[in-house]
N, C-alpha and C positions, 0 to 999 in steps of 0.2 A: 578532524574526523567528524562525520555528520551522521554517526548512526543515531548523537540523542535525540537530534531533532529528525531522522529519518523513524522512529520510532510509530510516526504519526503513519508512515505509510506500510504498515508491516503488516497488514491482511491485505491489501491492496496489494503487494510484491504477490505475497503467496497467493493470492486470489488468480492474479496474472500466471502467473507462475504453474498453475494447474491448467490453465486453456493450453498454454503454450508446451506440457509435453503433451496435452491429447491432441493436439495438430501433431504434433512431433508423431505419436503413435500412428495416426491416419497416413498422414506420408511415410508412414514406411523408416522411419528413421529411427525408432525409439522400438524395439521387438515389444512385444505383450507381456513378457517377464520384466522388461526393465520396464514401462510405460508403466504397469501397476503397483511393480514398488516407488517408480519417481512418485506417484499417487498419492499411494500409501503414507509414506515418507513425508508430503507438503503438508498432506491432512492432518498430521501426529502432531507436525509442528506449527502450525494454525495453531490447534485445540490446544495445546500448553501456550502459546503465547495470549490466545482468550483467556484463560484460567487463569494466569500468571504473567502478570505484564511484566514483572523482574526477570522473567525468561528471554527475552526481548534485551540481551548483553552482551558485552562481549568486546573483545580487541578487536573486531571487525572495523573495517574503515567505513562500511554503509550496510544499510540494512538488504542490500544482493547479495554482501558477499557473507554477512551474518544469514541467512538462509539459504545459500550453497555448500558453508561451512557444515550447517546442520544437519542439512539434508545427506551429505556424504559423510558424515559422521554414522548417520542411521542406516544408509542403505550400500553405503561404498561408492567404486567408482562411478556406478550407474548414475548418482548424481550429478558427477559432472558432465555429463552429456544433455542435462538440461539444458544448459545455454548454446549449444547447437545453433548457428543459426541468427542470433537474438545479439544485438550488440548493446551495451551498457545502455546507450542514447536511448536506445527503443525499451528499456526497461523499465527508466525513469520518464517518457513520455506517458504509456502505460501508465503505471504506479500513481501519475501525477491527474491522469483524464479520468481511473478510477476513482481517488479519493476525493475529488473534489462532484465526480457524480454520486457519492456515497454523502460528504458533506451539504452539496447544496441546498438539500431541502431544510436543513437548518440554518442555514446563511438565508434564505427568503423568509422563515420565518421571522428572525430579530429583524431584520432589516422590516419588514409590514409592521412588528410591534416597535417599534423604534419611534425616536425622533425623525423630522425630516433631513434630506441629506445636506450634508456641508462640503464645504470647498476644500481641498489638503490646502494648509496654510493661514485658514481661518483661524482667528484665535477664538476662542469660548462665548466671549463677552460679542463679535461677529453672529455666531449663527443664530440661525432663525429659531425661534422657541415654536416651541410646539403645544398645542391647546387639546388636551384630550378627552374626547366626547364621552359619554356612558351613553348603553346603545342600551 
């Protein structure tokens, strides 16, 4: 099961997850009662999973089918018409090009504050030390 380590991408799902019923709405596919509770619904579950990372549980196998489970819990069947359309591949493509646009600017900063880079395979006593200036 990979929801503990899918945990890391659980505003990322739901973040995705909110574009893709308002395409859904636009094309016609999702009515304006169900488009605003699927909404409704993602937004509830965002803000308790922000609030309350232990929210974030569950016998779910990944963190899709732990926010699909949620979301049709709160609004019915209208939730599952979210994935209209959207096949798993392209959920975790998504979820994966968000969080890591959401991460980056903290991966460039340790990496600037950092030592210089090393080799995978280097052992310790290998890399290059690094001599740090006061500016």
């Amino acid at each position: 099961m990979s929801l503990a380590f899918d945990r890391q991408l659980f505003e990322d799902d739901v973040t995705g997850s909110l574009a893709w019923a308002e395409a859904l709405a636009r094309a016609g596919v999702l009515s304006p009662a169900d488009a605003a509770a699927v909404a409704g619904g993602l937004r509830e579950i965002l803000d308790l999973g922000r609030r309350d990372p232990a929210f974030v549980n569950g016998p779910d196998e990944d963190i899709h089918a732990f926010v699909e489970r949620q979301l049709v819990e709160q609004i019915g069947e209208a939730g599952k018409r979210l994935h209209t359309g959207r096949s798993r591949n392209e959920q975790v493509s998504l979820d994966l090009r968000l969080y890591l646009k959401r991460r980056a600017p903290l991966i460039v900063e340790r990496l600037n504050g950092s030592s210089p880079p090393w080799r995978p395979g280097q052992r310790p006593a290998e890399r290059p030390r690094c001599r740090r200036t006061r500016t």
